[in-house]
DSSP file (Angstrom, degrees, kcal/mol; ACC not computed):
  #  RESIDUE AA STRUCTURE BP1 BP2  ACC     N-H-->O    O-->H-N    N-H-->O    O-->H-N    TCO  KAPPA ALPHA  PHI   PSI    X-CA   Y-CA   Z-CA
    1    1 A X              0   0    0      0, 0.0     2,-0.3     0, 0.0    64,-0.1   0.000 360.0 360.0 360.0 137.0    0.0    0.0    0.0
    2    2 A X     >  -     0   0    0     60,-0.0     4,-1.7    61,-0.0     0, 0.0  -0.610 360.0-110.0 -95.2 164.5    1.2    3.5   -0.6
    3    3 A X  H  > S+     0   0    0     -2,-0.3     4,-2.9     2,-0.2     5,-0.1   0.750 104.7  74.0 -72.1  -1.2    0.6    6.4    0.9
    4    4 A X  H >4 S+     0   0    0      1,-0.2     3,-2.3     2,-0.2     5,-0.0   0.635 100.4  54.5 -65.5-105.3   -1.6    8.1   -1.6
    5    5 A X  H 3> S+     0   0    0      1,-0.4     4,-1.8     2,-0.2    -2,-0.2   0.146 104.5  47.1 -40.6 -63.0   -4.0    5.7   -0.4
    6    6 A X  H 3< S+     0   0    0     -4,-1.7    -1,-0.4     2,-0.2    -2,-0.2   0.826 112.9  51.2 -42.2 -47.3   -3.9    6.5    3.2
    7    7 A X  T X< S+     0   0    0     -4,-2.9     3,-0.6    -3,-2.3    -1,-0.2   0.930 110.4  54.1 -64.6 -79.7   -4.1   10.3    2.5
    8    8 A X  T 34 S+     0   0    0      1,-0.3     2,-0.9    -5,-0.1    -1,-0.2   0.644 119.6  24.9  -8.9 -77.1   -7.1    9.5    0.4
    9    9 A X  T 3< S+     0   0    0     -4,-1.8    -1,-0.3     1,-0.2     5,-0.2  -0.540  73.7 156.2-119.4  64.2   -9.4    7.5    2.8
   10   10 A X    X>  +     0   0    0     -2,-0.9     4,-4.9    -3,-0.6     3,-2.6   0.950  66.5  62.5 -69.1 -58.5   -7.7    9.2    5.8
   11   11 A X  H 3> S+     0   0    0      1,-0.3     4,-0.9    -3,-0.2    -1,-0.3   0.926 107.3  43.6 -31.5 -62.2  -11.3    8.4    7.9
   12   12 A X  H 34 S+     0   0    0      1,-0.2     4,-0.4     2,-0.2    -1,-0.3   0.655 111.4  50.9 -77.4  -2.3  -10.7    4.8    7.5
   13   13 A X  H <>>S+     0   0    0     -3,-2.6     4,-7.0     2,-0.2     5,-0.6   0.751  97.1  71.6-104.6 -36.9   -7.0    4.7    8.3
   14   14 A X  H  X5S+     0   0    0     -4,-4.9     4,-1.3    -5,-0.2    -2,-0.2   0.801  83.1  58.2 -78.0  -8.3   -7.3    6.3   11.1
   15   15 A X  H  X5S+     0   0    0     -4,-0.9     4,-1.8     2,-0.1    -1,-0.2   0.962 114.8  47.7 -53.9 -63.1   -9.1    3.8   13.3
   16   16 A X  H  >5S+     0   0    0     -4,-0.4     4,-0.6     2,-0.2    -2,-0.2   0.906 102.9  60.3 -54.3 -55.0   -6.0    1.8   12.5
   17   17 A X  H  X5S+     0   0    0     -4,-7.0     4,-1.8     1,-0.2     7,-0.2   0.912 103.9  47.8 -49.6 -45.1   -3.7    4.4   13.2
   18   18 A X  H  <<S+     0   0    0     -4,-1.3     6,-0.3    -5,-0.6    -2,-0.2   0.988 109.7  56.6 -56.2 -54.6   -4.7    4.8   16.7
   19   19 A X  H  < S+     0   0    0     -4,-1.8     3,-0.2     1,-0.3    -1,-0.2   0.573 108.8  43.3 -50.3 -31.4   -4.5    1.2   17.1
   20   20 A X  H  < S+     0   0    0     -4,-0.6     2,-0.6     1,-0.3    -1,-0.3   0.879 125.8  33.5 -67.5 -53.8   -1.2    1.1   16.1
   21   21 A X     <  -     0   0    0     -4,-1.8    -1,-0.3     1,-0.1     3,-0.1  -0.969  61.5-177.7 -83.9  91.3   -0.2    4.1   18.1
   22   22 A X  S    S+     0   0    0     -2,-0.6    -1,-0.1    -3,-0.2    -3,-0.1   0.607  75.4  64.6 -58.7 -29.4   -2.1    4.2   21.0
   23   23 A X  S    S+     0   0    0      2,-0.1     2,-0.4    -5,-0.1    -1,-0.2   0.450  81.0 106.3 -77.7 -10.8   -0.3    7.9   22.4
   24   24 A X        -     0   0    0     -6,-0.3     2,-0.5    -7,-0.2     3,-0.1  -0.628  66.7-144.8 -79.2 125.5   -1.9    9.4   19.4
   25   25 A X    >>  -     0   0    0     -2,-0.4     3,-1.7     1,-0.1     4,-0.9  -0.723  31.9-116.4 -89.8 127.4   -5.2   11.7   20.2
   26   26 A X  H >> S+     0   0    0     -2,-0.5     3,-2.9     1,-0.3     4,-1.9   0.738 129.2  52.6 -13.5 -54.0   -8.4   12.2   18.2
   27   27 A X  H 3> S+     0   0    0      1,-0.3     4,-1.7     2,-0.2    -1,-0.3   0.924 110.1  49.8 -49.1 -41.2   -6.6   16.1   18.2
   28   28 A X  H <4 S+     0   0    0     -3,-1.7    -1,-0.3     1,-0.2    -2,-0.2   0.386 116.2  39.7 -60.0  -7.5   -3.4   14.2   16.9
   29   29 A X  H XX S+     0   0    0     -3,-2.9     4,-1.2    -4,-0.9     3,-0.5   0.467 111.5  58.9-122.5 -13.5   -5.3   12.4   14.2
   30   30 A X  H 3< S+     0   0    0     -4,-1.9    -2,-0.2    -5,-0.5    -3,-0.2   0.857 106.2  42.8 -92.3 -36.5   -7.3   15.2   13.4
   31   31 A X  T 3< S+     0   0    0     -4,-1.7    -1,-0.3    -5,-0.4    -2,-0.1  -0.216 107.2  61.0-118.2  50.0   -4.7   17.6   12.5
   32   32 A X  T X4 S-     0   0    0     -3,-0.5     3,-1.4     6,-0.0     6,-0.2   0.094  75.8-170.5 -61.3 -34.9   -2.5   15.0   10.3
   33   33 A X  T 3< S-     0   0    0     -4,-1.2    -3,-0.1     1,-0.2     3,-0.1   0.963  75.8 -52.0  64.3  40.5   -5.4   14.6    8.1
   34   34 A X  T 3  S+     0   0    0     -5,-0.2     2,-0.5     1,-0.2   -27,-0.2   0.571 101.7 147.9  35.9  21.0   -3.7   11.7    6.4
   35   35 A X    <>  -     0   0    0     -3,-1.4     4,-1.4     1,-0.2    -1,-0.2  -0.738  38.2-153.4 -75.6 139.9   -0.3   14.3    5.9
   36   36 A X  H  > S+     0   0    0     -2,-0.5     4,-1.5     2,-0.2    -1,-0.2   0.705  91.3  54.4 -40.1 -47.4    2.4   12.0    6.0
   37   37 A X  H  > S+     0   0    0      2,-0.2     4,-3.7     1,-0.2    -1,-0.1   0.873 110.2  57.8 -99.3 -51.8    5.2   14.3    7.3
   38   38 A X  H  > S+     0   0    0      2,-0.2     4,-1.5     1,-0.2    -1,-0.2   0.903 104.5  47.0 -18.7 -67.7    2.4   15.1   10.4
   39   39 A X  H  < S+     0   0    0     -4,-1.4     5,-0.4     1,-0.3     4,-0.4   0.961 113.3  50.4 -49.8 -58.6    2.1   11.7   11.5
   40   40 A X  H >X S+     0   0    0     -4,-1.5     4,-1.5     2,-0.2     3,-1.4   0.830 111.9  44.3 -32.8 -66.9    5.9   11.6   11.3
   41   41 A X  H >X S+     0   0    0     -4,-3.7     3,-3.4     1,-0.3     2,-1.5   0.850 117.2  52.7 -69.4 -83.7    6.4   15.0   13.6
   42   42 A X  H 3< S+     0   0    0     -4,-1.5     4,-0.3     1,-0.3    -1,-0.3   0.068 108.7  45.0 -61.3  13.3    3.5   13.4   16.1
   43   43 A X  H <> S+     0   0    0     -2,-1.5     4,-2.2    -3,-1.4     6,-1.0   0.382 107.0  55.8-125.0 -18.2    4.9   10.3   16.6
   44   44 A X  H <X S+     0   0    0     -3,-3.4     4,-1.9    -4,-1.5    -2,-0.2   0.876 114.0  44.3 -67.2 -31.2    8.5   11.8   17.2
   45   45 A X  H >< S+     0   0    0     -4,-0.7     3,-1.2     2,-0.2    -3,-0.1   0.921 127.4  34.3 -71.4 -77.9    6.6   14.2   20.4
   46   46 A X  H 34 S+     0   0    0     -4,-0.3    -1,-0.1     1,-0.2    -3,-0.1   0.617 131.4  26.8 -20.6 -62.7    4.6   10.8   21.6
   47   47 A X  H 3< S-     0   0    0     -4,-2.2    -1,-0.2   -26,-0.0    -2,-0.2   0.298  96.5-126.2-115.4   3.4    6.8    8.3   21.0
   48   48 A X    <<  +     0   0    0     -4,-1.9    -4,-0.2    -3,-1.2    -3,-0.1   0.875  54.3 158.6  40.3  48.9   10.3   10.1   21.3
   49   49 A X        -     0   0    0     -6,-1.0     2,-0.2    -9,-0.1    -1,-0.2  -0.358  45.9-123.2 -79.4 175.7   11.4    8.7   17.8
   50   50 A X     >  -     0   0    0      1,-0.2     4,-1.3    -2,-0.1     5,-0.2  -0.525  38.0-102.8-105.9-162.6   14.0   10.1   15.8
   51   51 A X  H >> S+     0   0    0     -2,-0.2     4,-2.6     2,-0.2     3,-1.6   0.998 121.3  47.7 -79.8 -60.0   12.5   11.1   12.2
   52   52 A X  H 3> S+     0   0    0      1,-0.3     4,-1.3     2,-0.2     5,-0.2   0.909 117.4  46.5 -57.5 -49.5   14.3    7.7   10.2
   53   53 A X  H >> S+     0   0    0      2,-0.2     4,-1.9     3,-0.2     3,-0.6   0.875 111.7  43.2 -70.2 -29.9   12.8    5.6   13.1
   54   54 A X  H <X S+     0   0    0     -3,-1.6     4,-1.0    -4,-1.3     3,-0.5   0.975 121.3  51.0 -69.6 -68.9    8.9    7.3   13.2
   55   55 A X  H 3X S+     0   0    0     -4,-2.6     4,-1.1     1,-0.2    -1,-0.3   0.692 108.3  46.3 -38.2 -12.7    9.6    6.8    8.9
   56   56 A X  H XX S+     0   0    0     -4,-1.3     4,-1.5    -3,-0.6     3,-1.1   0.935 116.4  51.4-129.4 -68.1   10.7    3.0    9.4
   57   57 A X  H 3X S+     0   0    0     -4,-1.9     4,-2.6    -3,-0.5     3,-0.3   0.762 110.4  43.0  17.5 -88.7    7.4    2.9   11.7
   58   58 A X  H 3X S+     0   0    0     -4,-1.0     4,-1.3     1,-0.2    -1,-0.3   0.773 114.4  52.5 -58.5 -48.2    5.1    4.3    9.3
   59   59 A X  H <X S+     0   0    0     -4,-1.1     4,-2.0    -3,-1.1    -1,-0.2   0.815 111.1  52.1 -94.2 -37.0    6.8    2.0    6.3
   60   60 A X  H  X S+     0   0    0     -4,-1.5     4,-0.8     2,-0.3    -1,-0.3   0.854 103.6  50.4 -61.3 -70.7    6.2   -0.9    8.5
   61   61 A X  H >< S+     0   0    0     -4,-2.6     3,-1.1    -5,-0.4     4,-0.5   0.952 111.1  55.2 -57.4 -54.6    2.7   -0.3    9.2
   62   62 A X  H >< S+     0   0    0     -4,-1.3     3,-3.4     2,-0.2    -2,-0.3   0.959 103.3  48.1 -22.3 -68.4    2.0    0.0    5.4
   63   63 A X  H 3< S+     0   0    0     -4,-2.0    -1,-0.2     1,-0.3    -2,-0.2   0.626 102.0  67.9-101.0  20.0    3.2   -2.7    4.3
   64   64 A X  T <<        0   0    0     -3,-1.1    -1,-0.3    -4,-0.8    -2,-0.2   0.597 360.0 360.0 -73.2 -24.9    1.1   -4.5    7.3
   65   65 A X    <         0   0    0     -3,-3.4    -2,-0.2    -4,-0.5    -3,-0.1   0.648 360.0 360.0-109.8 360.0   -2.0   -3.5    5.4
C-alpha cells in the first residue's frame, strides 16, 4: 500500500492508526489529516522517535495492510 491511499481515505486509516499508536489523540489524528510528514512529527513528540525511526514505523505499518 502506498501512501496516496492512506491520504485518500484518511477516515478509514485512522481507526487503524490509533490502534497502532495508542499515544496518538483524536486532536493528533485530526490535525494530520492523512499528511504524512504530520504523522511523522506526532509520533517523534509521543513516542520520542527520531525522524528515520517514526519513517521506518510508518513503512512498517503500510506494508502491514
Amino acid at each position: 500500500m502506498n501512501w496516496d491511499q492512506v491520504e485518500g481515505n484518511w477516515k478509514k486509516f485512522k481507526g487503524m492508526a490509533q490502534q497502532q499508536w495508542g499515544k496518538l489523540t483524536n486532536d493528533d489524528l485530526d490535525v494530520i489529516e492523512g499528511k504524512r510528514m504530520e504523522l511523522v512529527g506526532r509520533l517523534q513528540e509521543r513516542y520520542g522517535y527520531a525522524k528515520d525511526e517514526a519513517e521506518r514505523e510508518i513503512d512498517s505499518w503500510l506494508n502491514r495492510k
